[in-house]
C-alpha positions in Angstrom: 0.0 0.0 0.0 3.3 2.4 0.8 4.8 1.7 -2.1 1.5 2.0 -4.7 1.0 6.0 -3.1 4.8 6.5 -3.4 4.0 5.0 -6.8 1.1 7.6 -7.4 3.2 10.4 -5.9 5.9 10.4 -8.1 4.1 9.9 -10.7 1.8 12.8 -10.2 5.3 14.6 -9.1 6.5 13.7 -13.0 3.3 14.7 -14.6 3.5 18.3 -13.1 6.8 18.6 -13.3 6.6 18.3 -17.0 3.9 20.9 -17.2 5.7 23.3 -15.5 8.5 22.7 -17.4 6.6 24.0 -20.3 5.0 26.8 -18.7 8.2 27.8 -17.4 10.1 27.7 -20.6 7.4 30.0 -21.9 8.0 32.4 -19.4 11.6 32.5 -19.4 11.3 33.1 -23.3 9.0 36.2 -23.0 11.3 37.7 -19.8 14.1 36.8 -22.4 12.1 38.9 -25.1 11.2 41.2 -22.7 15.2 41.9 -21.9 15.9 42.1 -25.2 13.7 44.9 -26.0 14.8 47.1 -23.2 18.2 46.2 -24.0 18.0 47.9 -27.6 16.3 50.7 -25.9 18.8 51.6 -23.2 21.7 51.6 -26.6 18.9 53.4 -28.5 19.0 56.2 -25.3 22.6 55.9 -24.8 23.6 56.9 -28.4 20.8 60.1 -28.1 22.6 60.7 -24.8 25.7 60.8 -26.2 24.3 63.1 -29.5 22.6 65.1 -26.6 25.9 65.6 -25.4 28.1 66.2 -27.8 25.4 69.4 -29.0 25.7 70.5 -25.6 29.1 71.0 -26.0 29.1 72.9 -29.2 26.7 74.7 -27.9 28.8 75.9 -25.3 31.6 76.8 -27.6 29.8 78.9 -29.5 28.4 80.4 -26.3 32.1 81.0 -25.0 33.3 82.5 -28.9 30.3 84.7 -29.1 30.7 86.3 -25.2 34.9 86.9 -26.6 33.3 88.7 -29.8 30.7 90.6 -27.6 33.6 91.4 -25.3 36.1 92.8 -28.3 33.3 94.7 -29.7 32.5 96.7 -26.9 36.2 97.2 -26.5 36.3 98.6 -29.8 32.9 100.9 -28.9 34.7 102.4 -25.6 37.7 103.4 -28.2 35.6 105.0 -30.6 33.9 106.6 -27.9 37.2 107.3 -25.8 38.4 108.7 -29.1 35.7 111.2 -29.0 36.2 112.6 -25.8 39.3 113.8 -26.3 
């Protein structure tokens, strides 16, 4: 009598092992799928980062060579003025 439950145990143990096998490959697959996807889109977002970036930068080079041609012309206006006044 032991040994026929053990029997039935294992095999109901087998049985549902086996289907959870399969329901279990099926989730790994979509968190798989799922990884993948965000995967592109953190290199998608990393590459606009770095585009982001590298505009920022320009941007800031043009900022610092326009405030030195602001700065030279108004040197230029106080001589022309300075000229004046004498």
């Amino acid at each position: 009598m032991l040994l026929k439950k053990l029997t039935i145990v294992a095999a109901i143990a087998i049985i549902s092992g086996c289907a959870n096998n399969s329901a279990l490959e099926a989730n790994i697959s979509q968190l798989n799928q799922k990884v993948d996807s965000l995967t592109d889109k953190v290199n998608s977002l990393s590459s606009q980062t770095k585009a982001v970036s590298a505009e920022v930068n320009e941007l800031g080079m043009a900022q610092e060579k326009t405030n030195q041609a602001v700065k030279d012309t108004n040197e230029r206006i106080d001589n022309v003025v300075a000229s004046y006044k004498k």
